[in-house]
SEBAKE-490317 format. One record per residue (C-alpha): residue number from 1; residue in three letters; x, y, z. Coordinates in steps of 0.25 Angstrom, whole numbers, plus 5000, padded with zeros to 4 digits. Each point is the difference from the previous one (the first is absolute). Example, Ala and Ser with C-alpha at 12.3 -4.5 7.8 and 13.67 -1.06 7.14 Angstrom:
% SEBAKE-490317
DRENMAR seq type east north   up
DRENMAR   1  ALA 5049  4982 5031
DRENMAR   2  SER 5006  5014 4998
This chain:
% SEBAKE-490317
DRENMAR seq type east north   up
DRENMAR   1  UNK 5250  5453 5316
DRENMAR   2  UNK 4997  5005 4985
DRENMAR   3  UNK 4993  4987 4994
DRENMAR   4  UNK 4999  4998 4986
DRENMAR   5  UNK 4986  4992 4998
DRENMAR   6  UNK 4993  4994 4987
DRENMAR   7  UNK 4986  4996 5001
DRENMAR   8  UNK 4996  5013 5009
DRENMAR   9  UNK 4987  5001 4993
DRENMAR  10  UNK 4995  4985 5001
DRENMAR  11  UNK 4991  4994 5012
DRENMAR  12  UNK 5014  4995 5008
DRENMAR  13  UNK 5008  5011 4995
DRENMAR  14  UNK 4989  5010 5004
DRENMAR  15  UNK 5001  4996 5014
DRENMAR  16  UNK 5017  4998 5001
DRENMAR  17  UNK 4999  5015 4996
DRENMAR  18  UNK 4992  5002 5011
DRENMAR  19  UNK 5007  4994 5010
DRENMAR  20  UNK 5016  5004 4997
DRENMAR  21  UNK 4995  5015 5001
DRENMAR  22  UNK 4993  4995 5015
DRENMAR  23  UNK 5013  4996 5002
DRENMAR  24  UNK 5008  5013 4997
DRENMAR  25  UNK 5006  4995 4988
DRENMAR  26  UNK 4998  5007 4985
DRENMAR  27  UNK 4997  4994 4987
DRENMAR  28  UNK 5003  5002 4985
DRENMAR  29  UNK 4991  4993 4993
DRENMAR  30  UNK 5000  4994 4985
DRENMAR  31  UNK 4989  5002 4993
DRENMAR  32  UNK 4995  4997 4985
DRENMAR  33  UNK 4992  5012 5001
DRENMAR  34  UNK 5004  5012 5009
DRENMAR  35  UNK 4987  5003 5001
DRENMAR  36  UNK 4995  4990 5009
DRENMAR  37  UNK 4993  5002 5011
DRENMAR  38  UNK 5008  4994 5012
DRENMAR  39  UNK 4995  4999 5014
DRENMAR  40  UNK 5011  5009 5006
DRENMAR  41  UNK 5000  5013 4994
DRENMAR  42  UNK 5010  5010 5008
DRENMAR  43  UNK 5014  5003 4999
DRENMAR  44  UNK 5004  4987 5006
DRENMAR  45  UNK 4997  4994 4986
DRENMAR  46  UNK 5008  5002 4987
DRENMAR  47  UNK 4994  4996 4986
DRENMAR  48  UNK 5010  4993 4991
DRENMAR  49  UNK 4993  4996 4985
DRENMAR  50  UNK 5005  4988 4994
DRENMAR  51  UNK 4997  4984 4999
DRENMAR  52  UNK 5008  4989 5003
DRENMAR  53  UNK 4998  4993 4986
DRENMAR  54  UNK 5011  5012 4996
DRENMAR  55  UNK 5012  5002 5008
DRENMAR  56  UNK 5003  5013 4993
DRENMAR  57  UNK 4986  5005 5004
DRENMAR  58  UNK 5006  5002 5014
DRENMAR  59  UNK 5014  5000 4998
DRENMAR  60  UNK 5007  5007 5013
DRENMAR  61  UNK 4988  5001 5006
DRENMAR  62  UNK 5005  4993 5013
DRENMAR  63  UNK 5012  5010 5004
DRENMAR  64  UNK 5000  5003 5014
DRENMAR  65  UNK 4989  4989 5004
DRENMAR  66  UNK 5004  4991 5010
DRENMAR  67  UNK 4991  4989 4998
DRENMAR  68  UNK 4990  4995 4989
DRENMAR  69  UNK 4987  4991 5002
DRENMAR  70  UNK 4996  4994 4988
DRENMAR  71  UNK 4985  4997 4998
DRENMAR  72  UNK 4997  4999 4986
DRENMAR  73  UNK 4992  4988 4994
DRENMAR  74  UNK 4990  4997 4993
DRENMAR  75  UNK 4989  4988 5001
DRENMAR  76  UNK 4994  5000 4984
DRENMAR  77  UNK 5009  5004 4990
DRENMAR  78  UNK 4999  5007 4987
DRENMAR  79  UNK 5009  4996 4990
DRENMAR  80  UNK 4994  5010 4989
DRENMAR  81  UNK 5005  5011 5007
DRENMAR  82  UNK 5013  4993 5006
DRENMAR  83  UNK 4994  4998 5015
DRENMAR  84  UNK 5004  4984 5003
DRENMAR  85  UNK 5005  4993 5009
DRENMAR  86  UNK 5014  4999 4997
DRENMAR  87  UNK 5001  5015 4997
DRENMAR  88  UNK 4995  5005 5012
DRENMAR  89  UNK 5005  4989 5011
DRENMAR  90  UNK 5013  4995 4993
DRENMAR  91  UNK 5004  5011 4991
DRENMAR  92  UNK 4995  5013 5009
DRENMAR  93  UNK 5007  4995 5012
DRENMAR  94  UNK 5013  4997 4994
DRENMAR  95  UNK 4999  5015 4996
DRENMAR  96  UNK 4996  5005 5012
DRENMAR  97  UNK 5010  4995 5005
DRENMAR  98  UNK 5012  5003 4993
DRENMAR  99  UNK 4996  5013 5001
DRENMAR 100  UNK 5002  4998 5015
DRENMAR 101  UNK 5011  4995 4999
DRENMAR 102  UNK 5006  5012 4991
DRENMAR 103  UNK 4995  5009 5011
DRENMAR 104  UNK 5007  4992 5010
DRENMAR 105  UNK 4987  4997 5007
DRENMAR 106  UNK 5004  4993 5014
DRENMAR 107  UNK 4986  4995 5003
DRENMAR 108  UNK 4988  4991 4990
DRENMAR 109  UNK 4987  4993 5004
DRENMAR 110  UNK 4993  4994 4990
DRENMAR 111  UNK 4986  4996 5000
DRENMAR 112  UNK 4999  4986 4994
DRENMAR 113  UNK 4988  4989 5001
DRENMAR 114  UNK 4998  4989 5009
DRENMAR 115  UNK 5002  4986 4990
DRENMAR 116  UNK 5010  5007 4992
DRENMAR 117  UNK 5011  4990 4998
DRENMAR 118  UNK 5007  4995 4986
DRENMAR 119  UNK 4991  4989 4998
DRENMAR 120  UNK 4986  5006 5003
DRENMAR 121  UNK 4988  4998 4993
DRENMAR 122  UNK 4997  5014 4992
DRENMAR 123  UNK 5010  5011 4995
DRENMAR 124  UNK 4996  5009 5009
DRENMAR 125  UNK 5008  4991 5010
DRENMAR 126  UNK 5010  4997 4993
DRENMAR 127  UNK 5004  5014 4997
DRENMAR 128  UNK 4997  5006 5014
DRENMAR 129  UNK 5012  4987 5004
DRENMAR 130  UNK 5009  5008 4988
DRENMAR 131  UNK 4999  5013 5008
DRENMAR 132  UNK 5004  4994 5013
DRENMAR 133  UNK 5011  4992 4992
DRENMAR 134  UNK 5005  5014 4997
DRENMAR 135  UNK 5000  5008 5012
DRENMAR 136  UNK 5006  4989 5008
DRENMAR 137  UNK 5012  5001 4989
DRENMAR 138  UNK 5001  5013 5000
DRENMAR 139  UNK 5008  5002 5013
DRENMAR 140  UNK 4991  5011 5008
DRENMAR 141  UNK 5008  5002 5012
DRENMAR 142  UNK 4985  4999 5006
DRENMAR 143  UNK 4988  4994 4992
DRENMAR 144  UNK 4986  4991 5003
DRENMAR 145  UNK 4990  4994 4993
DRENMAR 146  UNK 4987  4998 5005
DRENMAR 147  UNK 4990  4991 4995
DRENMAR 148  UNK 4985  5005 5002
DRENMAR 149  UNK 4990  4987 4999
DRENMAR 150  UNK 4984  5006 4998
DRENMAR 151  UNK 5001  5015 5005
DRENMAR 152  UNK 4986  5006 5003
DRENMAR 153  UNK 4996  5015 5004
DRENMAR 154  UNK 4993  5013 4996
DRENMAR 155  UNK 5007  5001 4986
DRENMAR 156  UNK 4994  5015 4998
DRENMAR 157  UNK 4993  5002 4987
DRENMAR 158  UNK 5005  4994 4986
DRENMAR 159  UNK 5011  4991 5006
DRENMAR 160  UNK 4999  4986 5000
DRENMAR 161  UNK 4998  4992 5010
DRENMAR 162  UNK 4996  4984 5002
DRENMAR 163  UNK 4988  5002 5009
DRENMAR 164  UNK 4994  5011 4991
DRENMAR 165  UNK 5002  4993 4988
DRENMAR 166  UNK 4994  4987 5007
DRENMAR 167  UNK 4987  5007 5005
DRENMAR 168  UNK 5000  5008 4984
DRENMAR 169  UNK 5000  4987 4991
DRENMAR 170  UNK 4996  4990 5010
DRENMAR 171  UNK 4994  5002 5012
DRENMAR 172  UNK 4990  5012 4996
DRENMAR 173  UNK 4993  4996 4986
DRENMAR 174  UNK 5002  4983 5004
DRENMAR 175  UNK 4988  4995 5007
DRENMAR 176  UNK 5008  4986 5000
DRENMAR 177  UNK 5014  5001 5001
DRENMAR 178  UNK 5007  4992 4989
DRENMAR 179  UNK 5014  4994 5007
DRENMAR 180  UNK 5012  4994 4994
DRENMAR 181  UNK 5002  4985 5004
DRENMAR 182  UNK 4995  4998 5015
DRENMAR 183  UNK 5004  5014 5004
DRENMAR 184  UNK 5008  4993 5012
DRENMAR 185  UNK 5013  5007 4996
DRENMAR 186  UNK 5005  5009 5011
DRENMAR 187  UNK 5004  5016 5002
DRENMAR 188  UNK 5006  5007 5010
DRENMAR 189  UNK 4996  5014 4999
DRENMAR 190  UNK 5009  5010 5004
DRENMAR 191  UNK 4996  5016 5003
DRENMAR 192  UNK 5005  5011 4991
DRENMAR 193  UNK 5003  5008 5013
DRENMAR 194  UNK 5010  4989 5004
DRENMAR 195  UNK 5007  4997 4988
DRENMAR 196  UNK 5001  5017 5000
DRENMAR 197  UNK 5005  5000 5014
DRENMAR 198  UNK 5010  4988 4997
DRENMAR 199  UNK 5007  5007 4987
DRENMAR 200  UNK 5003  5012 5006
DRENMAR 201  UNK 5007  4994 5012
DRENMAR 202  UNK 5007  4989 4991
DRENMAR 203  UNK 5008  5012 4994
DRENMAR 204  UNK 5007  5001 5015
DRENMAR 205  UNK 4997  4988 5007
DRENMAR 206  UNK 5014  4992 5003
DRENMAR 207  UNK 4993  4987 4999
DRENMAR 208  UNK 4994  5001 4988
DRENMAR 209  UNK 5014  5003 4992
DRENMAR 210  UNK 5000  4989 4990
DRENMAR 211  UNK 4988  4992 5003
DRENMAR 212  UNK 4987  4997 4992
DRENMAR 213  UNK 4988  4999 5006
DRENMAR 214  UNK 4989  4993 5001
DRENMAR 215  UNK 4988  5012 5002
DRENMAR 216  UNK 4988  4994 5003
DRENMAR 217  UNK 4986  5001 5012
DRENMAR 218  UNK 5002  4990 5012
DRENMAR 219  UNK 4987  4994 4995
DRENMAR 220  UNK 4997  4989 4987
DRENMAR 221  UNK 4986  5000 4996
DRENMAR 222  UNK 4994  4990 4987
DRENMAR 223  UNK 4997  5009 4987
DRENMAR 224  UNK 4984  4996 5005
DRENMAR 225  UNK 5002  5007 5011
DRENMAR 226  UNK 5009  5012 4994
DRENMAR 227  UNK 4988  5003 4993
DRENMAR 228  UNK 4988  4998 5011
DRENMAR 229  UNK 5011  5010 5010
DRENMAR 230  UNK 4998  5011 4987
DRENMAR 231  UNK 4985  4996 4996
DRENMAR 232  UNK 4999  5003 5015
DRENMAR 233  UNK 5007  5014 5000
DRENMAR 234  UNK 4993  5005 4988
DRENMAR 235  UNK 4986  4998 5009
DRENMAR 236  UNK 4995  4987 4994
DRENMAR 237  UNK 4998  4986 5003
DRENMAR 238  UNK 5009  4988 4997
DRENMAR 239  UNK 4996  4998 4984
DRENMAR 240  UNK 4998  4984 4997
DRENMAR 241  UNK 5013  4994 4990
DRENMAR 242  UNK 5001  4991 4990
DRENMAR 243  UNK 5012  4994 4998
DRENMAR 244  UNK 5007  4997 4986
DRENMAR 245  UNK 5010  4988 4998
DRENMAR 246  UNK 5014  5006 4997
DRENMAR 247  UNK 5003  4993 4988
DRENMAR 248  UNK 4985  5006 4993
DRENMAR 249  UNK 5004  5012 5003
DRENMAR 250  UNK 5014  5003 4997
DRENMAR 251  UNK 4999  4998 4986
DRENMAR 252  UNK 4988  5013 5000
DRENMAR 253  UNK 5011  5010 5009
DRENMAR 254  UNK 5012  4996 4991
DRENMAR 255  UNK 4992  5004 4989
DRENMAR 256  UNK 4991  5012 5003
DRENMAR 257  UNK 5007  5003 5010
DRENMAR 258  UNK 5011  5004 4992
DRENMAR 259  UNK 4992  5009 4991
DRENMAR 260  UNK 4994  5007 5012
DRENMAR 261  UNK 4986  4993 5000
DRENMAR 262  UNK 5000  4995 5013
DRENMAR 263  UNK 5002  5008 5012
DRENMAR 264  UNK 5013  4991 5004
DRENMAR 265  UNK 5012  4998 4991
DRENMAR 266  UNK 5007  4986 5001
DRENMAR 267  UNK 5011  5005 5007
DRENMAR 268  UNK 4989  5004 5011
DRENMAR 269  UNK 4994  4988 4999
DRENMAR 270  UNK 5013  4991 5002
DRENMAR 271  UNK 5002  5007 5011
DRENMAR 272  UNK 4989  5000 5006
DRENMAR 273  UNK 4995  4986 5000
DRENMAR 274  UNK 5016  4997 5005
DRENMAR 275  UNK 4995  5008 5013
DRENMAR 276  UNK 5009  5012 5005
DRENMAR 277  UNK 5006  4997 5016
DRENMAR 278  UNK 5014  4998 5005
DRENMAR 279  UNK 5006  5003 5013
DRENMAR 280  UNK 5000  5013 5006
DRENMAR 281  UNK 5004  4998 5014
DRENMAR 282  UNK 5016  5006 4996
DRENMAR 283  UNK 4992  5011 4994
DRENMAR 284  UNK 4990  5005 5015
DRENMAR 285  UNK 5014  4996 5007
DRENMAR 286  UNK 5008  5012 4993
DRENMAR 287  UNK 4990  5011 4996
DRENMAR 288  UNK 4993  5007 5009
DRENMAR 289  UNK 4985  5001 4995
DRENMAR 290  UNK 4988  4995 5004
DRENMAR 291  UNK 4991  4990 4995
DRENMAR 292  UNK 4987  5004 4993
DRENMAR 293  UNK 4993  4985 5000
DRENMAR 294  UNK 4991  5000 4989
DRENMAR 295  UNK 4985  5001 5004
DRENMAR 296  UNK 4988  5006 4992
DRENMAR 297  UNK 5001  5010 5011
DRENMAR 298  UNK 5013  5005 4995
DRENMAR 299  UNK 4995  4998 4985
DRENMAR 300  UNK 4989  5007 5000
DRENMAR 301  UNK 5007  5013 4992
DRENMAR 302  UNK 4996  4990 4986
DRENMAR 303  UNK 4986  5007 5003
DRENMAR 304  UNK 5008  5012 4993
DRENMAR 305  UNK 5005  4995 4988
DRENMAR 306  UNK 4988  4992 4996
């Protein structure tokens, strides 16, 4: 199948590329700059410029596709140059699409976020639940939307990534790690080649057609232990915490944080000390991947980036 993909050039998006030219398909890939490097360079691949932000930019850009996987997000906005929230999940999947619609796309899987639901504790939630609000309304003769809890792998250089960050601000100049509350909230951590694997099939699979899901590791660890499993894989010994009560320390994030002084934003940091697990067991049951646990063995690629 000829795929219509946003978000080729970020860390998931870097590896669905990858994967649905394993699997014989071909991509046409939007892209703010046509310029970007993208891990697949052959003829398999097609550039597209445009951004999602302008449904014009990209106008018939999906004729002849028969499926489009929807990536792009965004985790710290910037409203100065027009880069929030609301724009990118809300308002950039509503034109994404309808562009799909008025290419009579068949097939849509989106990439939303595990916690996203109307009444969640950041916007970043809130507006991921919009974009699944509209793909389920917009009558897809197949569509899925999957839910990625923490995803974890080699993100290549320059892209993002939680592990990387964690070991770049935290874990590398801390001698004691400062924690948020008791640092007892859980994650579920989930490998990028996974969540790869499990977009591309959800394009095809029958049982995926009209379900959300839930995409997270069969494994819960503590946030303490998230960051002993990472401070491990970089080469290094567990780090001493101190913990810091949640009401001393919300006021700080909602503050700095929003002018970027700290390295978490209050969106993060509600999320965060809310945990990030669900229950993925409908998600091993219909995809076919295999599960990654998440071991400093399997983490040692943070060495890299740090």
């Amino acid at each position: 199948m000829h795929i219509f993909l946003t978000g080729a050039t970020g860390f998931v998006g870097s590896y669905i590329l990858r994967e649905l030219i394993a699997q014989g398909h071909t991509a046409r890939c939007l892209l703010r700059n046509p310029d970007a490097p993208l891990d697949v360079e052959d003829d398999a691949v097609e550039r597209i410029k445009g951004d999602v932000t302008q449904p014009k930019s990209f106008a018939g850009t999906m004729r002849g596709c028969d499926g489009v996987i929807h990536l792009v997000g965004i985790i710290d906005e910037q409203p100065s140059k027009g880069i929030t929230f609301e724009a990118i999940h809300d308002q950039g999947a509503r034109h994404v699409v309808d562009e799909a619609l008025d290419a009579e796309v068949e097939r849509f899987v989106l990439m939303s976020a595990n916690g996203a639901r109307s009444g969640g504790v950041s916007r970043y939630q809130t507006t991921k639940w919009k974009a699944e609000a509209t793909v389920r309304e917009a009558g897809f003769g197949h569509w899925c939307i999957l839910r990625p809890s923490l995803v974890f792998g080699d993100p290549g250089p320059d892209r993002p990534e939680f592990c990387t960050r964690l070991v770049e601000q935290l874990i590398k100049p801390f001698p004691i790690l400062p924690l948020f509350g008791d640092g007892k909230y859980q994650m579920q951590p989930i490998s990028v080649e996974e969540v790869a694997a499990a977009f591309v099939q959800a394009l095809t699979l029958e049982a995926a057609n009209g379900q959300t899901y839930c995409v997270a590791g069969q494994d819960a660890y503590p946030y303490t232990d998230i960051l002993d499993r990472i401070t491990r894989g970089f080469g290094l010994e567990p780090k001493p915490k101190i913990p810091s009560p949640i009401w001393l320390v919300r006021p700080a994030v909602q503050t700095l944080g929003a002018w970027g002084l700290l390295p978490i934003s209050p969106d993060q940091f509600e999320m965060l000390i809310e945990g990030n697990t669900c229950n993925s067991e409908a998600f091993y049951r219909d995809f076919d991947v295999i599960y990654k646990p998440f071991t400093p063995e399997n983490l040692a690629y943070v060495k890299h980036y740090a």
